[in-house]
GUVEXBA-537303 format. One line per field, with one value per residue: x, y, z of N, C-alpha, C in turn; chain; residue in one letter; residue number from 0. Coordinates in Angstrom, 3 decimals. Layout:
# residues N
n_px = c(X, ...)
n_py = c(Y, ...)
n_pz = c(Z, ...)
ca_px = c(X, ...)
ca_py = c(Y, ...)
ca_pz = c(Z, ...)
c_px = c(X, ...)
c_py = c(Y, ...)
c_pz = c(Z, ...)
dolo = c(A, ...)
doba = c(A, ...)
roke = c(NUM, ...)
# end
This chain:
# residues 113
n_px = c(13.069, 9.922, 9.717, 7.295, 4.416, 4.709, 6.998, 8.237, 6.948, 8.544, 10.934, 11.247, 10.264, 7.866, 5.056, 3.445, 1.809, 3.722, 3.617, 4.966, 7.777, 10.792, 13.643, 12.632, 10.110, 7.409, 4.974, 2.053, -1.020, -3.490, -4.747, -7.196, -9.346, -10.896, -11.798, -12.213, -9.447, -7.005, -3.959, -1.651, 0.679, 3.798, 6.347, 9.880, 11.342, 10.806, 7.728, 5.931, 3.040, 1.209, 1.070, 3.623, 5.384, 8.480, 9.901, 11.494, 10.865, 9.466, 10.092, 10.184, 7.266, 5.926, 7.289, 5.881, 3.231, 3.157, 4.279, 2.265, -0.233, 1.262, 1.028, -1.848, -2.427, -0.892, -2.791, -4.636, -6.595, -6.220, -7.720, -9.285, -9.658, -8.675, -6.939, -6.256, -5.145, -4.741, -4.364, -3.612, -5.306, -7.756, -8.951, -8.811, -6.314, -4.411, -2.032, 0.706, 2.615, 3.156, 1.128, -0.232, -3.354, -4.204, -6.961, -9.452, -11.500, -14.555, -17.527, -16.708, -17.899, -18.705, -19.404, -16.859, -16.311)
n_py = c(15.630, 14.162, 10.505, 8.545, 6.514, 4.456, 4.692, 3.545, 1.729, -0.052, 0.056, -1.379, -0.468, -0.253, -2.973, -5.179, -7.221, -8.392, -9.467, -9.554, -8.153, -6.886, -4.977, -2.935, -2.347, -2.818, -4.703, -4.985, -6.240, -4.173, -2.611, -1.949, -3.429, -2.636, -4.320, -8.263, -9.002, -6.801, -5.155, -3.027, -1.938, -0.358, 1.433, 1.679, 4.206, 7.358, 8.397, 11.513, 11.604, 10.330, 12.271, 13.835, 11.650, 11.333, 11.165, 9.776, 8.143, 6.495, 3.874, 2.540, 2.761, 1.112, -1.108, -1.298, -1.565, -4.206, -6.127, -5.898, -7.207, -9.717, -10.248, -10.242, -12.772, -14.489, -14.144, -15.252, -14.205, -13.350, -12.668, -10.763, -8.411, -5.180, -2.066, 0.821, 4.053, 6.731, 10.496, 12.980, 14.695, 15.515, 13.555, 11.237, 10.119, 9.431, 9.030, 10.108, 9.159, 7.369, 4.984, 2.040, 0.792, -2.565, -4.884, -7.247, -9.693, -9.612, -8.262, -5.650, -2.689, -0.039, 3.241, 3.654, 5.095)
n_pz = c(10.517, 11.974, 11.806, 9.726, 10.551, 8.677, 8.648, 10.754, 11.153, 8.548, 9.621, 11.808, 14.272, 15.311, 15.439, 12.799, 10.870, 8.984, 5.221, 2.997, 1.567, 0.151, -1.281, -2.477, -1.249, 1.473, 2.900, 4.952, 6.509, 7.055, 10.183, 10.354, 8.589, 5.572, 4.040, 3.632, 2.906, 3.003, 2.517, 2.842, 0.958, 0.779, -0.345, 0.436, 0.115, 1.322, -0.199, -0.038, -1.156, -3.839, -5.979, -5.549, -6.576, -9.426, -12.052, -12.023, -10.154, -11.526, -12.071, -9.666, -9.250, -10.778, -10.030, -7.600, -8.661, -9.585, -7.473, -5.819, -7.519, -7.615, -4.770, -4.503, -5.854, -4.170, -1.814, -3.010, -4.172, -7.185, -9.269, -8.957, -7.257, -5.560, -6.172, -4.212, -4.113, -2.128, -2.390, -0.924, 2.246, 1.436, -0.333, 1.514, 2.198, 4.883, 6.238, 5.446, 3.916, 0.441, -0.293, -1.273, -1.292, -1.207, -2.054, -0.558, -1.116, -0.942, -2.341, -4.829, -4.824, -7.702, -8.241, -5.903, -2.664)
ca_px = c(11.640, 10.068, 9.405, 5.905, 3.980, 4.850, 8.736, 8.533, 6.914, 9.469, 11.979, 10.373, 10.099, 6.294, 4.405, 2.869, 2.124, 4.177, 3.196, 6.021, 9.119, 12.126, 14.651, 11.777, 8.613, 6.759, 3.705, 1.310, -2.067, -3.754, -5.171, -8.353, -9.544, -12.007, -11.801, -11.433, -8.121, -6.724, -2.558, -0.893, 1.774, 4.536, 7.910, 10.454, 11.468, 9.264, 7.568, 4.795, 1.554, 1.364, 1.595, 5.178, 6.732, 8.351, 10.289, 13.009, 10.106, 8.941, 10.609, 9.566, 5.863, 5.788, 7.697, 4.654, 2.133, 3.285, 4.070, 1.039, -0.806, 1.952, 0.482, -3.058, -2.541, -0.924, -3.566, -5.963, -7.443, -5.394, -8.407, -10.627, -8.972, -8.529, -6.058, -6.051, -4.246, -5.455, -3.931, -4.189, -5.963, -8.799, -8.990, -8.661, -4.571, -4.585, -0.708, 1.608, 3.602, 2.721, 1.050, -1.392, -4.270, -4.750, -8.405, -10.065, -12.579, -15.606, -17.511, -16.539, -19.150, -18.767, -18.258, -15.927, -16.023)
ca_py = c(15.415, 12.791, 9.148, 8.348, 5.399, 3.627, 4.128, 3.065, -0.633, -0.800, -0.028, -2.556, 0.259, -0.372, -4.325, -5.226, -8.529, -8.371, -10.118, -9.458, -7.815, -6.779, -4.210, -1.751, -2.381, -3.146, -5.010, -5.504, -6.055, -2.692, -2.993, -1.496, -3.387, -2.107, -5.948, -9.341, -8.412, -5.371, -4.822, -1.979, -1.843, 0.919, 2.064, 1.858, 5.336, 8.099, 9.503, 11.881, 11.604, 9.955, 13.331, 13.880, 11.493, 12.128, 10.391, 9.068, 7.222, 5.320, 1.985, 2.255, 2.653, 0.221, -2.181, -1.613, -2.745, -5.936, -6.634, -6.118, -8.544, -11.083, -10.528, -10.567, -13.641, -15.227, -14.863, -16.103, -13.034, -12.958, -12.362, -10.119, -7.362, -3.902, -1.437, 2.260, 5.260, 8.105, 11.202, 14.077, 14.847, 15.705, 12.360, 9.905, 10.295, 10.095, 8.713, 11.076, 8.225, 7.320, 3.708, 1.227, -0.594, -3.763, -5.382, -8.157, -10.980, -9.233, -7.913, -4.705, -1.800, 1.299, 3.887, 3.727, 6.304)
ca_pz = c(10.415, 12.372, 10.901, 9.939, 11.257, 8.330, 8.036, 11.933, 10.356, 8.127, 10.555, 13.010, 15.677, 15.103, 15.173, 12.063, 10.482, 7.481, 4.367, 1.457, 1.822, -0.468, -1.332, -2.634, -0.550, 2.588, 2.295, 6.235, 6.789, 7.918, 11.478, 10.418, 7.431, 5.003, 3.154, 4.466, 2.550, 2.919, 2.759, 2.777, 0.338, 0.971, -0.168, 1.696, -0.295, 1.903, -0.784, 0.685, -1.650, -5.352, -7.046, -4.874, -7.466, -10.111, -13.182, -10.913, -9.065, -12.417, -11.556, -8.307, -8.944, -11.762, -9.223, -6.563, -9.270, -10.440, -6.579, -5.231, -8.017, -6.872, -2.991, -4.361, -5.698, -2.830, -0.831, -3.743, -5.212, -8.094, -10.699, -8.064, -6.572, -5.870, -5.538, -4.023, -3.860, -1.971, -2.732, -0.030, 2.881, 1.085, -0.830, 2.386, 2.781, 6.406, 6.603, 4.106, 3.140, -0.514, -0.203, -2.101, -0.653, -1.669, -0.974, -1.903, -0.187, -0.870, -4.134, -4.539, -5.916, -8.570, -8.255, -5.067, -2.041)
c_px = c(11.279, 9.470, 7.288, 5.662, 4.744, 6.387, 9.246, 7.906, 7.890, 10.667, 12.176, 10.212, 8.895, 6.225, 3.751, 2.816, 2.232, 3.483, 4.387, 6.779, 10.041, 12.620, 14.083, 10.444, 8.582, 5.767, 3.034, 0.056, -2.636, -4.634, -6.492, -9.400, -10.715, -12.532, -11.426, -9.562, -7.951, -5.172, -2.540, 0.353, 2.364, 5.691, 8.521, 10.949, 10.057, 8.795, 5.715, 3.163, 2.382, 1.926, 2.864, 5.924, 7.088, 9.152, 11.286, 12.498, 9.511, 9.094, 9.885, 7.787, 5.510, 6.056, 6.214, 3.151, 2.054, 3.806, 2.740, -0.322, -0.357, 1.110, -1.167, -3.503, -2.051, -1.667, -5.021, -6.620, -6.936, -6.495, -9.160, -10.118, -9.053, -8.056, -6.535, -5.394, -4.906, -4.186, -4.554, -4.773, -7.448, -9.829, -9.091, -7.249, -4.502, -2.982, 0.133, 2.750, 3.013, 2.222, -0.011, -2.641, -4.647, -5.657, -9.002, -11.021, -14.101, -15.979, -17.100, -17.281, -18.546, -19.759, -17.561, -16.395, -17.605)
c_py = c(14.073, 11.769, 9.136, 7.140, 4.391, 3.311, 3.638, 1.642, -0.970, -0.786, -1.010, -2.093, -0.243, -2.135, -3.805, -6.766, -8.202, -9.467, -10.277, -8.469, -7.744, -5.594, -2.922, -1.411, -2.953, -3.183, -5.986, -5.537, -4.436, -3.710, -2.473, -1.542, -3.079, -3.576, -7.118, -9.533, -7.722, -5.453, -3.809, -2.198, -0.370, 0.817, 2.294, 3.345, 5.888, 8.986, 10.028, 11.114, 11.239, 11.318, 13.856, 13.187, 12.182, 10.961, 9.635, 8.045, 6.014, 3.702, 1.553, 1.881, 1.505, -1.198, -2.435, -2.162, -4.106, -6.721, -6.589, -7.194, -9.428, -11.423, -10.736, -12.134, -14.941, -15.376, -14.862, -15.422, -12.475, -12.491, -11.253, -9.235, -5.528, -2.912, 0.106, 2.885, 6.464, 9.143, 12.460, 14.003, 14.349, 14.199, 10.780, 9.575, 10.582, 9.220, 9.072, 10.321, 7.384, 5.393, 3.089, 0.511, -1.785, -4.655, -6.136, -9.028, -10.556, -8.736, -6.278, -3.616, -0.609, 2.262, 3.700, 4.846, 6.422)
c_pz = c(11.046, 11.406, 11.128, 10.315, 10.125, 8.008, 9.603, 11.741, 9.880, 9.218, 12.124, 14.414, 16.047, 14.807, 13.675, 11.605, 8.670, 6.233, 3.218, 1.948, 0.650, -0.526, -1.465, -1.740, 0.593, 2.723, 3.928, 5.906, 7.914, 8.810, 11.571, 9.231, 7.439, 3.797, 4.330, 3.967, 2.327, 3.514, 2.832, 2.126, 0.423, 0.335, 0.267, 1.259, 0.127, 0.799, -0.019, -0.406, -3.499, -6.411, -6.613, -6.266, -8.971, -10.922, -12.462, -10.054, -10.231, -12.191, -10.599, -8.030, -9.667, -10.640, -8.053, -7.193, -9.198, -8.617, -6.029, -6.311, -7.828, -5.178, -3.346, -4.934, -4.835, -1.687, -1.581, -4.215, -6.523, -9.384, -9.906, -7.033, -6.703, -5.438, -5.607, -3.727, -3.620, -2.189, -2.206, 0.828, 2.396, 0.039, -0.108, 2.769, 4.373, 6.809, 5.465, 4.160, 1.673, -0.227, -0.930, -1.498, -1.165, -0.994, -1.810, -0.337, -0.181, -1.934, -3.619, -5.668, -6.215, -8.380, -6.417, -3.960, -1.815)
dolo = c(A, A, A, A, A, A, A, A, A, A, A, A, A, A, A, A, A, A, A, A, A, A, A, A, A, A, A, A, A, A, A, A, A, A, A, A, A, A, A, A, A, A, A, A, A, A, A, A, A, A, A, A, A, A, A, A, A, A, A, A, A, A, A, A, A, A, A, A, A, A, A, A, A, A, A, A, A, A, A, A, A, A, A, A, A, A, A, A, A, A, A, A, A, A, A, A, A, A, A, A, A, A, A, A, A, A, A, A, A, A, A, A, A)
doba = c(X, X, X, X, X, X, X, X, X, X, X, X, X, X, X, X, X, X, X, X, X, X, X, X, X, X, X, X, X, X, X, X, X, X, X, X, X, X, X, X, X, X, X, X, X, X, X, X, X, X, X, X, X, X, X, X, X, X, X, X, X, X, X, X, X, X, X, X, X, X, X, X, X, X, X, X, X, X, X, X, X, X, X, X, X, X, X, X, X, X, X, X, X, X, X, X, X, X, X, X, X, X, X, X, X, X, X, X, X, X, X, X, X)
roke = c(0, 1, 2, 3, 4, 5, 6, 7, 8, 9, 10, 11, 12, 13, 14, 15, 16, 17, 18, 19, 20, 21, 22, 23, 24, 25, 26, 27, 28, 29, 30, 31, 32, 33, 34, 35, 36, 37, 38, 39, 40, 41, 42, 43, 44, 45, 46, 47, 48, 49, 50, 51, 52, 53, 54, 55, 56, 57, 58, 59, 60, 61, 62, 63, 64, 65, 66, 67, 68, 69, 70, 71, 72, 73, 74, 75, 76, 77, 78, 79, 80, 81, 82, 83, 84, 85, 86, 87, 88, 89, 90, 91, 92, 93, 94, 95, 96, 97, 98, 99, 100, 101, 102, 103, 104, 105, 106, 107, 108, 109, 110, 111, 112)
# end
């Protein structure tokens, strides 16, 4: 199966300007923000779409929380943030690699979408 855009970032086939890095994740600025901060937090495990995981992924997702409030407060949004997960096509999933958005620098309004 081929690699998606984002396991060709981590794999550094693909540019990106990284931000955070370790053993579980891969954390760039998207190239088409929707915030004056906007990451992309990924897994380096391809899982397709949020409802893909499964109990075996618990660590893993738990681990992509508590990193991505570490990256929102490194770049100073640590009280004022906000994370997404699309889920599907039909939801805004337009790269079927399971990933987080993290966005901040601007107010951000309810309901969403």
């Amino acid at each position: 199966m081929a690699k998606t855009l984002f396991e060709k970032i981590i794999d550094r086939e693909l540019p990106a300007t990284i931000v955070y890095e370790d053993t579980q994740c891969v954390a760039f600025r998207d190239i088409n923000p929707a915030a004056p901060v906007h990451i992309l937090l990924v897994p380096r495990k391809p899982i397709v779409k949020l409802s893909d995981a499964d109990a075996a992924d618990q660590a893993l997702l738990g681990h992509l929380m508590l990193v991505a409030s570490k990256i929102a407060a490194a770049e100073g949004f640590g009280e004022a943030y906000r994370l997404v997960v699309n889920n599907g096509a039909a939801a805004g999933q337009s790269v079927f690699h399971l990933h987080l958005h993290i966005l901040a620098g601007r107010p951000m309004k309810w309901p969403p979408g």
